[in-house]
Structures are given as C-alpha cells and as structure tokens.
One Martini backbone bead per residue (centre of mass of N, CA, C, O) as a GRO file, in nm:
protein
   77
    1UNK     BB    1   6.028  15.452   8.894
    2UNK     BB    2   6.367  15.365   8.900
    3UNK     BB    3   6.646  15.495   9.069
    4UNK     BB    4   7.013  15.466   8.981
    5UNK     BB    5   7.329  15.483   9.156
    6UNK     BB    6   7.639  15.383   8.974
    7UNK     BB    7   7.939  15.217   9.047
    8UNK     BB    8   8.153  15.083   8.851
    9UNK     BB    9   8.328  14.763   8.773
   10UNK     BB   10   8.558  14.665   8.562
   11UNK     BB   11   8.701  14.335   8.573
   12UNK     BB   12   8.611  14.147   8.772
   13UNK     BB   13   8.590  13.893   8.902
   14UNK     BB   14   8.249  13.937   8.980
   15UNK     BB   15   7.925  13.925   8.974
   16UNK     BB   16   7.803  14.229   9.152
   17UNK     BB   17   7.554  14.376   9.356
   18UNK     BB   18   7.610  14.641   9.576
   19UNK     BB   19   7.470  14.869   9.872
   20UNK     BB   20   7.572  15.162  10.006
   21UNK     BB   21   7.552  15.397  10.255
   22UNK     BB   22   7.473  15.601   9.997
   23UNK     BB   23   7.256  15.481   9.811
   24UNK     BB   24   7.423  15.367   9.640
   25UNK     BB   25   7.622  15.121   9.400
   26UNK     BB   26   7.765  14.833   9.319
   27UNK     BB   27   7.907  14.752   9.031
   28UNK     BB   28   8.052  14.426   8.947
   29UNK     BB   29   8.206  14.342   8.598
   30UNK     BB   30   8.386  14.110   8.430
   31UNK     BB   31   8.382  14.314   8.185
   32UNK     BB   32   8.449  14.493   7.980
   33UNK     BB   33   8.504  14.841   7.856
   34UNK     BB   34   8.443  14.725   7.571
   35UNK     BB   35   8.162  14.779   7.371
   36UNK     BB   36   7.957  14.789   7.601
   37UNK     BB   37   7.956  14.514   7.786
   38UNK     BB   38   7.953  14.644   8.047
   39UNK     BB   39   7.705  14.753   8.018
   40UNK     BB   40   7.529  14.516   7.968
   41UNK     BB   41   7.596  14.375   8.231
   42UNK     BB   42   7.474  14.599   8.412
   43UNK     BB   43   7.177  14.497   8.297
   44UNK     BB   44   7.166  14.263   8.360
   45UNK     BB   45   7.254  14.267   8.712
   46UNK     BB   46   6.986  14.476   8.727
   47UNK     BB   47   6.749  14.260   8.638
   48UNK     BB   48   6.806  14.008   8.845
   49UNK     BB   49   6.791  14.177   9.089
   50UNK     BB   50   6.494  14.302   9.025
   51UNK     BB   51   6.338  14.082   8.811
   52UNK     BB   52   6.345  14.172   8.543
   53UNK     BB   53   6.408  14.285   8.248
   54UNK     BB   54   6.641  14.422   7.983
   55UNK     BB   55   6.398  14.645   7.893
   56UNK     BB   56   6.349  14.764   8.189
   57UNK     BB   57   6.690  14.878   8.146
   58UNK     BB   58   6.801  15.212   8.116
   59UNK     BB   59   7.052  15.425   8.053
   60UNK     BB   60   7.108  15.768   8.121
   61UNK     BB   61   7.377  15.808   8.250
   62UNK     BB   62   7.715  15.715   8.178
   63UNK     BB   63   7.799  15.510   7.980
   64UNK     BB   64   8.152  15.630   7.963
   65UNK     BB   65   8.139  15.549   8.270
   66UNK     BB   66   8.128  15.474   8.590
   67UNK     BB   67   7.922  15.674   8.662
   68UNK     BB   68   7.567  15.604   8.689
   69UNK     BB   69   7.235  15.622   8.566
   70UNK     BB   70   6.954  15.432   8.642
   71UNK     BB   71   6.670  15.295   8.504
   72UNK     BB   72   6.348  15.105   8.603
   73UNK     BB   73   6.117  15.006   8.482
   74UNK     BB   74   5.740  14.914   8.505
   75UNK     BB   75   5.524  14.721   8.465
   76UNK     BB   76   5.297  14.622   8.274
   77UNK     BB   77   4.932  14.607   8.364
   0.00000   0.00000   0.00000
C-alpha cells in the first residue's frame, strides 16, 4: 500500500499532480470544493498519475480539507 501527503488547490487553472521537496505531494484540480468534485477529481489525478484504477485510490484522511493523507491500494495477485 502506498500513502501519500496531499496539498490540494481547487479551482486550479489545470489538473496537475507534482511532488515537492518536503516528500508531500501538491495535487492542483480545476474543481471546485462543493460537493465532493474536488475529492473526485484529486482521486482520478492520483489514478492516472500512477497508473491504477480510481477503485484503488482512497482518501483515508482529510476529506473536508487542504491537507489530505491518500492510500493506493496494490492490484489484486
């Protein structure tokens, strides 16, 4: 299982996911914060960029937040 620290930006002019020096992660999406958009968006963002399906990406803390702790599951055997 992967964890990963996630800074979220909604309203982002672009979606874009790049890691900072500090081993966090800074996910920008264009979504707005209402509704969950933004959660959706920052799980499809961490899908694509590492390659997985958007079933094993789960946001374990800070939905409701900036700051975000995200799990990858690893693919089934």
């Amino acid at each position: 299982m992967i964890s990963l620290r996630l800074k979220v930006k909604p309203n982002a002019r672009v979606d874009a996911l790049a890691q900072l020096d500090d081993g966090s992660w800074l996910a920008q999406v264009r979504a707005a914060p209402l509704d969950g958009k933004a959660n959706a968006a920052v799980i499809e963002l961490v899908a694509r960029q590492f390659g997985v399906a958007k079933s094993r990406v789960t946001i374990r803390s800070g939905a409701g937040a900036r700051q975000k702790r995200v799990e990858i599951a690893p693919p089934p055997p």
